[in-house]
C-alpha positions in Angstrom: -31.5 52.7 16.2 -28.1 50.9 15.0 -26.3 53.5 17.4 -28.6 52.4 20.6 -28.1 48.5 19.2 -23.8 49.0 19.3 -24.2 50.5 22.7 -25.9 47.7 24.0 -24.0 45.1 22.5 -20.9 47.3 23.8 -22.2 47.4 27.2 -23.0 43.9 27.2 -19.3 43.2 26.3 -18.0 45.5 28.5 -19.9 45.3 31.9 -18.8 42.1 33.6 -14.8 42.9 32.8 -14.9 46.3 35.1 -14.3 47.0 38.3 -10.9 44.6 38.9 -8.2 45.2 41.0 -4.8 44.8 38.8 -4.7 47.2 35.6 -2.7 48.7 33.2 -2.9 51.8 31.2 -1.4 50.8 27.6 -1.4 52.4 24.4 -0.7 50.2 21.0 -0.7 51.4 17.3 -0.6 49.2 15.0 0.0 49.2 10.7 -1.3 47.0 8.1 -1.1 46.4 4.4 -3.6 44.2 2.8 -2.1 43.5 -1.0 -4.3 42.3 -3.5 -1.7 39.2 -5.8 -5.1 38.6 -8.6 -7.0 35.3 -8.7 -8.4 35.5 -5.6 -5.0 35.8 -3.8 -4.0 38.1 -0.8 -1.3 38.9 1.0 -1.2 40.9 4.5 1.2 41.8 6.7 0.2 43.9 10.2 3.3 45.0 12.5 2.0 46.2 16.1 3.9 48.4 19.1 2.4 47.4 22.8 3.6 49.7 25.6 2.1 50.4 29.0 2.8 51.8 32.7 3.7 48.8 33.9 6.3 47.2 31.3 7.2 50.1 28.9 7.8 48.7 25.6 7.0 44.9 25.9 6.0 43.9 22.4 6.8 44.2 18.6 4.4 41.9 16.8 4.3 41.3 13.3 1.9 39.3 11.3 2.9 37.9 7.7 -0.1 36.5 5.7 -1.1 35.1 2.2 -5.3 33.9 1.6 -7.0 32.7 -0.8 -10.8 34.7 -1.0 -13.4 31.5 -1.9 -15.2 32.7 -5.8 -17.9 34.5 -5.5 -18.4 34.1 -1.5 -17.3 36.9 1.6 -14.9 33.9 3.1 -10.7 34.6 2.4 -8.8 31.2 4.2 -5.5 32.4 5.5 -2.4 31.2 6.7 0.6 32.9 8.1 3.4 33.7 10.5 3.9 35.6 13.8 7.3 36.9 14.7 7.2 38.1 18.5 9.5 39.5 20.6 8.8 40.3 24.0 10.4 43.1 26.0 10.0 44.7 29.6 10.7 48.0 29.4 12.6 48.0 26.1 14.9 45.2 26.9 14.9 41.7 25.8 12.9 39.1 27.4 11.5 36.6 25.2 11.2 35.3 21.5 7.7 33.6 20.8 7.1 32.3 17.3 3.3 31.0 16.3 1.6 29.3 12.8 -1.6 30.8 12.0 -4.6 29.2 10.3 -7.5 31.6 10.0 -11.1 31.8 8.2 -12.3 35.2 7.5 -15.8 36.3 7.1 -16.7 39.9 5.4 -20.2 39.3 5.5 -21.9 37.2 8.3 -25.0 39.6 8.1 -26.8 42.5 8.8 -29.0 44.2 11.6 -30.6 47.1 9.6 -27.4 49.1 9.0 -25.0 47.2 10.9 -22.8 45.2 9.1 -21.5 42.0 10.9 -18.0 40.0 10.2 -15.5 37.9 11.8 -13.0 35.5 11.5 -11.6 32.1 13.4 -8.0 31.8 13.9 -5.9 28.7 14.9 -2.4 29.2 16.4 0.4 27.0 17.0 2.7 28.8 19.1 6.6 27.9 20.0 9.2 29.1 22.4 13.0 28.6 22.6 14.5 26.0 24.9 10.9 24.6 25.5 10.1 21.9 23.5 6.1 22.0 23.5 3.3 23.4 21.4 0.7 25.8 22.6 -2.6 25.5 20.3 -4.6 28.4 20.7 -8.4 29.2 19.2 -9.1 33.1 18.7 -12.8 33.9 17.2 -13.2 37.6 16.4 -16.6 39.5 15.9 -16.8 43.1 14.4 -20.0 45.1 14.1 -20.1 48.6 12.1 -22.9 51.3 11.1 -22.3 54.5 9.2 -22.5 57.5 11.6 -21.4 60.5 9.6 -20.6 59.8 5.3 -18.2 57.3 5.5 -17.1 56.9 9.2 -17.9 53.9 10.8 -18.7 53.1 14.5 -17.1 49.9 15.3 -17.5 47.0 18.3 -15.7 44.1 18.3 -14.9 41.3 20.6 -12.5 38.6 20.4 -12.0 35.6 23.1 -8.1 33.4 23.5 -9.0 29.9 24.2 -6.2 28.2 24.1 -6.2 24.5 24.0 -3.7 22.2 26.0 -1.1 23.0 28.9 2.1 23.9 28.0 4.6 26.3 30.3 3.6 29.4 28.6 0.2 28.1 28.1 -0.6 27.4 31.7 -4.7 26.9 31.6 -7.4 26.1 29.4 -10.9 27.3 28.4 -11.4 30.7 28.1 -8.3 33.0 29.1 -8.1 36.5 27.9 -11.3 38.7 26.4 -10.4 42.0 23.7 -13.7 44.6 23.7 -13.0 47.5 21.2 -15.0 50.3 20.7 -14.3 53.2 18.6 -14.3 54.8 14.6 -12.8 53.7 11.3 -12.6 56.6 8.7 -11.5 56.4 5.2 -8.0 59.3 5.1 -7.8 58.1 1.4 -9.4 55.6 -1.1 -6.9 53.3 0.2 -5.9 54.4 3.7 -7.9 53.8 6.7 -7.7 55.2 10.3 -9.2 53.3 13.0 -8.9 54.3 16.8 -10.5 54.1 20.1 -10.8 52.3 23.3 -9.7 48.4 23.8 -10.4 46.4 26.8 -7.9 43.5 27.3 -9.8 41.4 30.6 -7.8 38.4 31.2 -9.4 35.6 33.8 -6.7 34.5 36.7 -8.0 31.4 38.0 -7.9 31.6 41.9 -6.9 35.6 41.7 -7.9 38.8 41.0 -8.6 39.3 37.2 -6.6 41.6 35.3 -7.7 44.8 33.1 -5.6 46.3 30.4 -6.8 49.9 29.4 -6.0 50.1 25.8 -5.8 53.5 23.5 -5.9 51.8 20.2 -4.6 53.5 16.9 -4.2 51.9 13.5 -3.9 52.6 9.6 -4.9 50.2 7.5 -3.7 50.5 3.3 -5.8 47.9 1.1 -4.1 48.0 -2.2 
């Protein structure tokens, strides 16, 4: 039942963002550390490689965090910094620096087995020699149901809005969809691998939409 459930919400996810001319075959990996400081207080830190057919290396990302997890309630308020260089093909293109504001939810629900969370994430971004502010919104939706002992099957989703018109930032609404589909599994009591298939869909207004074909490998440590 929660199998046939994640399909279909997988399907529904995935459907209307196939079958598009311009794509990519990419592969990222990416390594986090989630650090427990006492008191309610976290810190995080997540570094992620992008490479693909088209650009070869093109991004280093790495994601400094501290939150603050509400007493007694599933809710952790975050904020942090985004160092991101940008690369085509290994060499040098771009610096982009962002502010991050985000609201995480560990428990939204559950559907039988499934276990829902999410998070909302504000972003300020900011590139050099261009003196304007891209504001960016980025809700994120995970579901997860046991499917063998401790390994998860996960489906998530998570839309770009961004905000205002800046040069880097060049519409508004909804730009760029993420659809992930794949397992988590515990390799220790504090390591955790998760991998599978992403689908990056980003909407070209007057223009053929574009499709990034993700393998998607990370380890997680919560400590």
């Amino acid at each position: 039942m929660a199998t046939r459930l994640i399909a279909s919400i997988c399907a529904a996810l995935l459907l209307p963002q196939i079958a598009h001319a311009a794509t990519d075959t990419q592969a990222w990996q990416t390594l986090g550390v989630n650090l427990a400081l006492g008191d309610g207080w976290r810190a995080s830190n997540e570094l992620v490689v992008r490479t693909g057919d088209a650009r070869g290396l093109y991004e280093v990302e790495e994601n400094a965090m501290i939150g603050y997890r509400l007493p007694h309630r599933a809710v952790t308020l975050w904020l942090g910094y985004t160092h991101d260089p940008q690369y085509l093909h290994g060499h040098y293109a771009v610096m982009e620096n962002r502010f991050r504001q985000q609201v995480s939810f560990d428990n939204l629900g559950k559907v039988g087995p499934i276990q829902i969370s999410g998070r909302l994430r504000l972003e300020e971004r900011w590139r050099p020699g261009i003196s304007a502010t891209g504001w960016r919104l980025r809700p994120f939706i995970r579901f997860a149901s046991p499917i063998c002992g401790h390994t998860l099957l996960v489906v998530s989703n998570e839309s770009f809005v961004p905000l205002n018109h800046v040069p880097f930032q060049a519409i508004t609404g909804l730009d760029r969809m993420r659809t992930f589909v794949g397992l988590a599994t515990p390799l220790t009591r504090q390591f955790t691998l998760e991998a599978g298939y992403l689908n990056q869909h980003a909407f070209t207004r007057n223009g053929p939409d574009n499709d990034d074909h993700v393998l998607s490998l990370g380890i997680n440590a919560t400590l």
